[in-house]
C-alpha positions as CSV (number, residue, x, y, z in Angstrom):
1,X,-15.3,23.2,27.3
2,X,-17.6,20.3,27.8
3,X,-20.0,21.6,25.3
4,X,-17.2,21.8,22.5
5,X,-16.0,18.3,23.4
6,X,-19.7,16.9,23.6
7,X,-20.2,19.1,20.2
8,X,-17.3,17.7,18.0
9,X,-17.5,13.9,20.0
10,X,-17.7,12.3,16.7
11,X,-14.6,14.0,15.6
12,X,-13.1,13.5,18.8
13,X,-13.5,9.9,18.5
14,X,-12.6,9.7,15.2
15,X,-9.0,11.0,15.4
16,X,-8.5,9.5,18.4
17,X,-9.3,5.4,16.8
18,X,-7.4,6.6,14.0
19,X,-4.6,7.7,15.5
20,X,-4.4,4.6,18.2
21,X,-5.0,2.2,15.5
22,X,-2.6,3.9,13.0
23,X,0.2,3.9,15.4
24,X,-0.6,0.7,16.9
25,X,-0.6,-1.1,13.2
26,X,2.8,1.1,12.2
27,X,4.7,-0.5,15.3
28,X,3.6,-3.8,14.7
29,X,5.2,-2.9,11.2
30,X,8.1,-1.4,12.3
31,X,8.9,-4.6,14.4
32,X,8.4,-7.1,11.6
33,X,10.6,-4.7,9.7
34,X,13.4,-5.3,12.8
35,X,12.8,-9.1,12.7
36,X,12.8,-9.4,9.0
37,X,15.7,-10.3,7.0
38,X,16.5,-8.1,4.2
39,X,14.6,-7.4,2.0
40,X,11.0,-8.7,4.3
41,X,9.2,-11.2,2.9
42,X,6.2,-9.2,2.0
43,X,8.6,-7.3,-0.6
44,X,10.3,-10.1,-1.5
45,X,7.1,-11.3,-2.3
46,X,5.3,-8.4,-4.1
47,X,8.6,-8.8,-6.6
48,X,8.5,-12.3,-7.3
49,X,4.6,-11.5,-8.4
50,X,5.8,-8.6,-10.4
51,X,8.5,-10.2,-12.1
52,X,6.0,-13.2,-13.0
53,X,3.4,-10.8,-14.9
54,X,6.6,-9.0,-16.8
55,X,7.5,-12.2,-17.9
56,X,3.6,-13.2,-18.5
57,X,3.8,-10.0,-20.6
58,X,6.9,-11.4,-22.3
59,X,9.6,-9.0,-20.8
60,X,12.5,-11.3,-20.0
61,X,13.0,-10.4,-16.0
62,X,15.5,-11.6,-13.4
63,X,15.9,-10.6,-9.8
64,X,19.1,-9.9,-7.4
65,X,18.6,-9.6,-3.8
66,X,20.6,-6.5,-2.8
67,X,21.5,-6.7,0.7
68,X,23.1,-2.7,1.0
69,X,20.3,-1.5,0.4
70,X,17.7,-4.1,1.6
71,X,16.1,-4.2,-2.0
72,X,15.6,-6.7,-4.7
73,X,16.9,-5.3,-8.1
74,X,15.1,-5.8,-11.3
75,X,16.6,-6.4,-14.7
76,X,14.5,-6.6,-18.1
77,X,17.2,-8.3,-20.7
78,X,19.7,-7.9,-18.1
79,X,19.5,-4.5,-18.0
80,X,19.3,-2.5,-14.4
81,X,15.8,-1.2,-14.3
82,X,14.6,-0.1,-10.6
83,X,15.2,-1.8,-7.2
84,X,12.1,-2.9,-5.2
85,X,12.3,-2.0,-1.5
86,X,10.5,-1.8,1.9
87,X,8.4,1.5,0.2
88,X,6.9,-0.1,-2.7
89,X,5.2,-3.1,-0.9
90,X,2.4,-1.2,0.2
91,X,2.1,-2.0,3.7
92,X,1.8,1.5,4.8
93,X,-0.7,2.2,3.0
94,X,-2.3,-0.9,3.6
95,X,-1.9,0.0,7.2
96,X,-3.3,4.1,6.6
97,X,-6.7,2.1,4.9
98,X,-6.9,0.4,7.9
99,X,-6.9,3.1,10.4
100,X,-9.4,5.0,8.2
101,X,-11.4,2.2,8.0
102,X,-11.6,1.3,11.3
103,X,-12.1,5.0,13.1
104,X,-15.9,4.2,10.9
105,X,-15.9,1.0,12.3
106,X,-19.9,0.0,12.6
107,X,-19.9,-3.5,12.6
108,X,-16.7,-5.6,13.4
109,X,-18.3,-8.1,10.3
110,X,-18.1,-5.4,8.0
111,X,-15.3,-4.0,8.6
112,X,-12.8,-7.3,9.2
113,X,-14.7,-8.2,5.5
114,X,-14.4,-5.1,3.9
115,X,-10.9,-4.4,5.3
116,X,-9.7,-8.1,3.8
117,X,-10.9,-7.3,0.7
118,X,-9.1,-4.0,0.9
119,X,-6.0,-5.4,1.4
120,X,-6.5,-7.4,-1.5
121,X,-7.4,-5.2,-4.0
122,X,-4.3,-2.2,-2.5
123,X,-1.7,-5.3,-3.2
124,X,-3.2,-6.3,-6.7
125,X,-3.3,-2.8,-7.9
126,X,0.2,-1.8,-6.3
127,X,1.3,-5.0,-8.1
128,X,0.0,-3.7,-11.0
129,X,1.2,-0.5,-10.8
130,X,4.9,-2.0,-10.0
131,X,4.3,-4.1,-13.8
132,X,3.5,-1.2,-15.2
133,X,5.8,1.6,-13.7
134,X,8.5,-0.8,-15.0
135,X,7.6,-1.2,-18.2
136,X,7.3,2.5,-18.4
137,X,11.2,2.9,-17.1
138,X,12.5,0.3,-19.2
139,X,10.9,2.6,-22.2
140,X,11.2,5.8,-21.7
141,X,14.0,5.7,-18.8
142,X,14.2,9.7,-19.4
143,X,10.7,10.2,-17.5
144,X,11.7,7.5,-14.5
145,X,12.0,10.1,-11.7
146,X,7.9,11.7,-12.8
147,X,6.7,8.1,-13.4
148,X,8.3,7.3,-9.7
149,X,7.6,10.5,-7.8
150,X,4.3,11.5,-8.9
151,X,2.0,9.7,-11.3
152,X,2.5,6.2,-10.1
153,X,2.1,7.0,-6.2
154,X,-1.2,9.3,-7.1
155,X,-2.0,5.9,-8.7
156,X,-2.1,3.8,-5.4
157,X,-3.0,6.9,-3.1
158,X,-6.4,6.9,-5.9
159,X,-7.3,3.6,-5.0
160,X,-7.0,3.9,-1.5
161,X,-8.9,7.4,-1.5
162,X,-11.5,5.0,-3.7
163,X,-12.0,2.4,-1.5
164,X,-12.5,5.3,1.6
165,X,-15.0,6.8,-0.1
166,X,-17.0,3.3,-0.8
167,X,-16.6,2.7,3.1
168,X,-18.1,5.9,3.7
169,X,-20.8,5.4,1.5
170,X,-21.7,2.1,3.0
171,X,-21.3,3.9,6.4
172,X,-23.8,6.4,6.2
173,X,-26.4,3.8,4.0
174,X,-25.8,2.0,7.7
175,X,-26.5,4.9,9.8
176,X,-29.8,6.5,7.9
């Protein structure tokens, strides 16, 4: 037993960061989520800068705070377009890049540096694919539920999986 543990210590150690700092961070969430009012202010946030680049982009975009179902729906020429919620502001995924990120953890530097500018670049491309998953309902409303479902979250869940594998990169340069 000792020699599989000593064996597979990196992987050991690995899942076990992970999973502490995963859980850790998704509690933390869960309690700003219980001492938010609805919708949070990090989704109420994420919509107001959505709704400013539709308009940049010259689609005519109002907001109504939708307390049944803690969401903020979005109207392009008064029409009912989607409702922005808890799930679209990114903060679980923010939170999985994190945990990743931190289970490879070298340098505290590095990674507090690297996992800022993380952040950043999972909310501006989650804003933009908000903009843009928007425009695309308000066109072609019949492909919504695809748009929604599938190509817009394998959007994000690219740009995380991009940003691992530069962390990774700059890990093993560190370690060689």
């Amino acid at each position: 037993m000792k020699e599989l543990i000593s064996k597979y210590k990196g992987v050991i150690k690995f899942l076990t960061v992970f999973s502490v700092s995963y859980f850790g961070l998704y509690l933390l969430y869960v309690l700003f989520l219980k001492l938010s009012t609805t919708p949070d202010s990090f989704t109420t946030l994420v919509s107001k800068q959505a709704v400013y680049f539709l308009n940049q982009l010259h689609y005519i975009t109002t907001t109504e705070t939708n307390t049944t179902f803690n969401s903020i729906r979005l109207y392009i020429n008064n029409k009912h377009i989607a409702g922005i919620a808890e799930g679209c502001n990114a903060i679980s995924i923010m939170i999985l890049f994190i945990a990743f990120i931190v289970s490879f953890a070298k340098s505290v530097k590095k990674t507090l540096l690297f996992g800022l500018f993380g952040i950043l670049f999972i909310h501006v491309m989650n804003i933009f694919r908000i903009v843009i998953l928007i425009i695309c309902m308000y066109r072609f409303p019949k492909y919504s539920e695809p748009l929604h479902s599938i190509v817009f979250p394998g959007f994000i869940y690219l740009s995380v999986f991009f940003l691992w594998m530069l962390w990774v990169k700059s890990f093993q340069r560190t370690t060689a």
